[in-house]
N, C-alpha and C positions, 0 to 999 in steps of 0.2 A: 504494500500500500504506500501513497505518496502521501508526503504532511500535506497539511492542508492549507498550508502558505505556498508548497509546491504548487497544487492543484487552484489555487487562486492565480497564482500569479500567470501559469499556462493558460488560466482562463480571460485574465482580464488584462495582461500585456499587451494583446493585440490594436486595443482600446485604444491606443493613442492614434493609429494609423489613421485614423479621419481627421484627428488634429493637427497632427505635420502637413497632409498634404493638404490642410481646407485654404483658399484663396495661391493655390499653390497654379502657376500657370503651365499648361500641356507640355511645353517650352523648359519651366523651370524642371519638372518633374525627371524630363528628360537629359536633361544638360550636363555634359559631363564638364572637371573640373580642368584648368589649365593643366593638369598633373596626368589628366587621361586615366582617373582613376574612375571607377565605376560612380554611373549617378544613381538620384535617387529610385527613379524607376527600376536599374540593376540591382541595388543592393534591396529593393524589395519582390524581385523576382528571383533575387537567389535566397531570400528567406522562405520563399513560397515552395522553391525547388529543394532545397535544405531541407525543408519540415516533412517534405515527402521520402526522400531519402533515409531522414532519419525514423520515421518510420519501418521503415523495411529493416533498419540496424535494431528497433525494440522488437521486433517481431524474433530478429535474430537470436537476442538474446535469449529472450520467451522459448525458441524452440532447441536449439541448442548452446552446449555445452564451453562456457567461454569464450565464443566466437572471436578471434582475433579481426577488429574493426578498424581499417585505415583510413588515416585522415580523408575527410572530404572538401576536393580542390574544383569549386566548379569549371574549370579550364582543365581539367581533364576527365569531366562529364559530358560526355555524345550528346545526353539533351538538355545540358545548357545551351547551346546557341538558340533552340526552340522553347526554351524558356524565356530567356533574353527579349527573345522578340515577340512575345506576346504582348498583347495592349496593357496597361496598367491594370484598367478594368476587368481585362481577365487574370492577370497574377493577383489580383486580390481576390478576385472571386474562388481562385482555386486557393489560397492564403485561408480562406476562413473554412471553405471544407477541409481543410487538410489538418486543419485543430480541432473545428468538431470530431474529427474521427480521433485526434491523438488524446482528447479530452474526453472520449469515450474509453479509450483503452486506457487511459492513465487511471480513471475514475474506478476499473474494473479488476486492475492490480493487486493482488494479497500481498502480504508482508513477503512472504516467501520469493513472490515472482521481483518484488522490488530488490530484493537483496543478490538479484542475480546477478552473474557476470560478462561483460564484455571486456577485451581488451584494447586499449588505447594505445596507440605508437610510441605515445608521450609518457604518457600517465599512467600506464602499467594499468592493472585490474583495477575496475570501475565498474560499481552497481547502476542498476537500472537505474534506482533512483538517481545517482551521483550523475549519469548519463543526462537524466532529464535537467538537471542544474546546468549542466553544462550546456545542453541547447538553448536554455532559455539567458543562460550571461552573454552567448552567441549572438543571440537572438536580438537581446537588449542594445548589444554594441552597432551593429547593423541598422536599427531604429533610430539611434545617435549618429550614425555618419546619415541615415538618410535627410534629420533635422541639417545636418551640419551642410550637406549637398545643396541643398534647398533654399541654408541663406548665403549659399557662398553665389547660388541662382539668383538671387535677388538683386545684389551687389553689382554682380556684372551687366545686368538688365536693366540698372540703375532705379531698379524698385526699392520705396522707403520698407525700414523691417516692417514686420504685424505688431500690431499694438498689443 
């Protein structure tokens, strides 16, 4: 089972994404930065792609034994590019299916299955549960570069900040 600050925060993190992007223009959403580093729209279609991914990694856990799990680079994901290029409107739309179902499975978790294990590259043996902390600090940083993308869109577009 996951505490129930875990299971809040999976549930209510997502929350923000209407308020980054509200008065956010087509333009801004998309813009990437002088740096050529992913914009906002990228770093919320690799959270969209991410959550599905990471998916199939609790499933792995769920059914086998330790599964040794390697980082995930979406630039050596086949369907990142067709992630990428999805409209906003549908990475979000697959964004919020892809958490009702992991907030169905997370919600459905006994102690037993949370204390499972996968292996991390990095981090050696890592429980289910430790796994979902780890998505969601992922998750959060990703939310932060997309505010950060956004008003760095503003600046260049010579739009005043949001009050």
């Amino acid at each position: 089972m996951l505490s129930q600050s875990t299971l809040l925060r999976l549930e209510t993190q997502p929350e923000v994404i209407p308020l980054l992007l509200s008065g956010a223009s087509p333009e801004a959403i998309m813009a990437r930065p002088a740096s050529g580093q992913w914009s906002a729209h990228e770093n919320l279609a690799h959270l969209a792609r991410h959550q599905t991914v990471f998916l199939e990694r609790l499933r792995r856990i769920l059914d086998e034994s330790a599964p040794q799990l390697g980082r995930y680079r979406a630039e050596e994901d086949p369907a990142w590019p067709e992630w990428s290029c999805l409209s906003t409107a549908e990475v979000l739309r697959r964004h919020t299916a892809g958490r009702a179902e992991f907030i169905r499975l997370g919600k459905g978790l006994s102690h037993t299955d949370a204390s499972r294990v996968g292996i991390h590259p990095l981090f050696g043996d890592m429980s289910l549960a430790l796994w979902v902390e780890f998505f969601l600090l992922h998750e959060a940083h990703h939310l932060y570069v997309v505010m950060t993308r956004l008003g760095q869109a503003k600046r260049s577009f010579g739009l005043p900040p949001s009050p």
